[in-house]
C-alpha positions in Angstrom: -60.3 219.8 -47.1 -63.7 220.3 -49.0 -65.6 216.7 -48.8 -65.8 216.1 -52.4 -63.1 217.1 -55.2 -64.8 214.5 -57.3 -67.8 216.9 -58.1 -65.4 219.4 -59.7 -66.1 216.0 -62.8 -69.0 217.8 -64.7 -68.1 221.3 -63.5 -65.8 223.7 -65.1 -63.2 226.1 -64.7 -65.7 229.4 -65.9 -68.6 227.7 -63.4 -66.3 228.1 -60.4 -65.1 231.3 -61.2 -68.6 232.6 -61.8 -69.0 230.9 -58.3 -66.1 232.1 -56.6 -68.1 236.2 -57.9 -71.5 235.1 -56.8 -70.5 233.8 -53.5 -67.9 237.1 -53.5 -64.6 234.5 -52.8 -61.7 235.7 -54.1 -61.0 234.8 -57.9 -57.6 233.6 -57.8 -56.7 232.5 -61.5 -53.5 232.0 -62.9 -52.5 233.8 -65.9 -54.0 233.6 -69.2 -51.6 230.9 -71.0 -51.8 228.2 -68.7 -52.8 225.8 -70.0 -53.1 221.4 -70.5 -50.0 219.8 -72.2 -52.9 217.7 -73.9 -56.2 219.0 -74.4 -59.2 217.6 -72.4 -57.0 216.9 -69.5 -58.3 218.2 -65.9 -57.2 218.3 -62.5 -58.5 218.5 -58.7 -56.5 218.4 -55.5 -55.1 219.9 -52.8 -51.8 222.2 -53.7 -48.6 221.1 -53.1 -46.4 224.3 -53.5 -43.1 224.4 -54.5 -40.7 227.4 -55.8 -38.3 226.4 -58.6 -34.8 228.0 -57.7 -32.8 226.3 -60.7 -32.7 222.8 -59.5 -34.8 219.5 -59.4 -34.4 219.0 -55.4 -37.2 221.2 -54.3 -39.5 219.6 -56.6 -38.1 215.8 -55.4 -38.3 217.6 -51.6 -41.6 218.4 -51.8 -42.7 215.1 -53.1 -41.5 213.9 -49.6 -44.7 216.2 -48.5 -47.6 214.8 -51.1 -50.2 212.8 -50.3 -52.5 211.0 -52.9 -54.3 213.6 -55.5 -52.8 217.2 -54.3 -51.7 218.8 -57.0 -47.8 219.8 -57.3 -48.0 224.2 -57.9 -44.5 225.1 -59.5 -43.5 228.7 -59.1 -41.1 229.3 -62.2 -41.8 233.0 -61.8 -43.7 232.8 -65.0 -40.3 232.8 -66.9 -39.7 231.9 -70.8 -36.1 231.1 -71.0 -35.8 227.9 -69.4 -38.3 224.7 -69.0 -38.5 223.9 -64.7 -39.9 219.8 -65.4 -40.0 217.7 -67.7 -40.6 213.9 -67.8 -38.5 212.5 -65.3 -40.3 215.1 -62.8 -43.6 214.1 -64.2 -42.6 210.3 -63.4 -41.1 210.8 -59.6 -44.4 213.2 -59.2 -46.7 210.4 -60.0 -44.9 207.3 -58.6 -45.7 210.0 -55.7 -49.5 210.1 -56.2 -49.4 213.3 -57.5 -52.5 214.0 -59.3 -51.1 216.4 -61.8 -48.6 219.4 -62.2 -49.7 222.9 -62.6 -46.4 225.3 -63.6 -45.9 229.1 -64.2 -43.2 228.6 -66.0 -42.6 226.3 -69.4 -42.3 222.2 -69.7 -40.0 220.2 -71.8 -40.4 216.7 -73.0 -43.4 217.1 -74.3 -43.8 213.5 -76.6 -42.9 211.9 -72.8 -45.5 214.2 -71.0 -48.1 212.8 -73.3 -46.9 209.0 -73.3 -47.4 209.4 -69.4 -50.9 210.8 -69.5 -50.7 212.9 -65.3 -51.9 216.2 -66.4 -49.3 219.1 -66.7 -50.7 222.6 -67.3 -47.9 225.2 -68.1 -47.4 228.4 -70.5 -46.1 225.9 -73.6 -42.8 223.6 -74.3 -39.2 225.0 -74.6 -36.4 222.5 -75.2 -33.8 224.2 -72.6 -34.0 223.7 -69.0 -32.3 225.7 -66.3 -28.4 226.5 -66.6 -28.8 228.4 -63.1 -29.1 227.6 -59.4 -30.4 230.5 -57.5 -30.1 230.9 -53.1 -32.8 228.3 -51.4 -35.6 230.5 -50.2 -36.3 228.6 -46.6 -40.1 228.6 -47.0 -39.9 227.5 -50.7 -41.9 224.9 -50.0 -44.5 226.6 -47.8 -46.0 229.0 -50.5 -45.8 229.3 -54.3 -46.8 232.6 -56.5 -48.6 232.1 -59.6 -49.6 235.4 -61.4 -50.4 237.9 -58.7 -51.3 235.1 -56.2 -49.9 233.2 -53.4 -50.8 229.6 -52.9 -50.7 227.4 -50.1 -51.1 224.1 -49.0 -54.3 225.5 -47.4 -55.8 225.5 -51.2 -57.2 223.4 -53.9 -56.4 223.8 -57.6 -58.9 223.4 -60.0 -57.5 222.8 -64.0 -59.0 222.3 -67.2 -59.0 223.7 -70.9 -60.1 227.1 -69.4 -57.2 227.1 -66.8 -56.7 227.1 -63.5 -57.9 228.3 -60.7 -57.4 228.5 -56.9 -60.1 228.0 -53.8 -59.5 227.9 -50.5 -59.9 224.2 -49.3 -62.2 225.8 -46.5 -64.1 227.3 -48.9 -64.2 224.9 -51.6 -67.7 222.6 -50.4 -69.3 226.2 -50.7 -67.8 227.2 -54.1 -68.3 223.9 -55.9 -72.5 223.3 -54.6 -72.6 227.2 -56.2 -71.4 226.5 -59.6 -73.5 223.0 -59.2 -76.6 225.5 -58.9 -75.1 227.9 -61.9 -74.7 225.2 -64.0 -77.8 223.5 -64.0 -79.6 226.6 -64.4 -76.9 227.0 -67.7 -77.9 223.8 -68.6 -81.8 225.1 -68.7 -81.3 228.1 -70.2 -78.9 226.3 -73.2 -82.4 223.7 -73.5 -84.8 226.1 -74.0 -82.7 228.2 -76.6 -82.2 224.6 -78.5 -86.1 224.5 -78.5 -86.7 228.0 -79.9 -87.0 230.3 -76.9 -83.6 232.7 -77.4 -81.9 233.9 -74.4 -83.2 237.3 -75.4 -86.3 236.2 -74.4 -85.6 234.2 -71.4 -83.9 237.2 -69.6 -86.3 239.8 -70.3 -84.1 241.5 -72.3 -86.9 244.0 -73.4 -87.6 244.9 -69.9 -83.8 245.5 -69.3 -83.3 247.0 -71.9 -85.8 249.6 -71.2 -85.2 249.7 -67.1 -81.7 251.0 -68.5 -83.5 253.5 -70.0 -85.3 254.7 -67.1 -82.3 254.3 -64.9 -78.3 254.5 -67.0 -77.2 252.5 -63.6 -79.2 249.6 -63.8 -77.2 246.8 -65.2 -77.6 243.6 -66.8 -76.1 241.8 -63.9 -78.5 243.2 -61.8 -81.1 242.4 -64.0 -80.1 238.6 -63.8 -80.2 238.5 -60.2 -83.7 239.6 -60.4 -84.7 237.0 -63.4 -82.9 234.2 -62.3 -80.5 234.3 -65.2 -76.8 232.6 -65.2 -74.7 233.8 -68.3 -72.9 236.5 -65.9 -72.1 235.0 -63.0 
């Protein structure tokens, strides 16, 4: 497990993505949508998967499996029709130490969800639940699909306003010290346009701009990576 979760606190989701592309990790994000049942709210852990199949068990099994902070990853296959937790989940999950819920699927409950304050990300609130109970997968609670990824226990999920995201735990220290770098060089860049000197200028975008000339292939990322810049990546 990376050494220290608690720096993902000034960081953002878009930091560690642009991490994740400088560094050349995969980018793992879940689908556009996902999102905080209340804004502001923001998550860090180790995943804890689990695939719905119609019923509450696998998510009350796999809280048998959490330890304090991971986050519980609910594959609901990303469907519409039905709302997989709601706030009795949300309860049992952090009487568990759960530090949050992330869910391709919908929520239900929502007044209760905020009342309770653990951080739920999902696609939005629909009032029905599940009126189905599918075949148990045996490895449902070994790996969980979110989008076009699989997640493990051997990841971290990373949530905020922007979404979420997944890092491999081994790779986590690596990704997190990145965006630390990309950010405070954001940080410079958004201080000096404050005081008067635009981006424009900052990047050389004169120079680029004529470099393309010269040369159709040469890009603006490329440019960046020469001059230092962070607004790409």
């Amino acid at each position: 497990m990376p050494k220290d979760l608690a720096g993902f606190a000034e960081l953002s989701t878009p930091l560690v993505a642009d991490a994740c592309v400088r560094l050349g990790e995969p980018l793992r994000a879940a689908p556009a949508g996902i999102l905080p049942v209340v804004d502001g709210q923001r998550v860090a852990g180790r995943a804890l998967p689990a695939r719905h199949h119609g019923s509450v068990d696998v998510f009350l099994e796999a809280l048998t499996r959490a330890e304090p902070g991971d986050v519980l990853v609910i594959d609901n296959a990303g469907r519409l029709d039905e709302a997989c937790v709601g706030d009795l989940v949300v309860l049992e999950a952090e009487a568990a130490g759960v530090a949050g819920l992330v869910v391709w699927g919908l929520h239900r409950d929502t007044p209760d969800l905020v009342g309770i304050g653990l951080p739920v990300f999902s696609y939005g609130r629909h009032a029905p639940g599940p009126v189905r109970v599918d075949p148990r997968d045996p490895d449902l609670l070994d790996t969980a699909r979110f989008g076009a990824h699989e997640v493990t226990c051997d990841d971290i999920v990373l949530a905020d306003d922007d979404g979420v995201l997944f890092v491999s735990a081994a790779r986590a220290d690596a990704v997190l010290e990145t965006a630390h770098g990309i950010l405070r060089v954001e940080r410079e860049q958004a201080r000096r346009i404050r005081a008067g000197e635009t981006l424009r200028t900052q990047t050389g975008f004169d120079a680029y701009l004529a470099a393309r000339a010269e040369d159709p292939s040469y890009t603006f990322r490329r440019h960046l990576r020469r001059t230092g810049g962070a607004i790409e990546e």
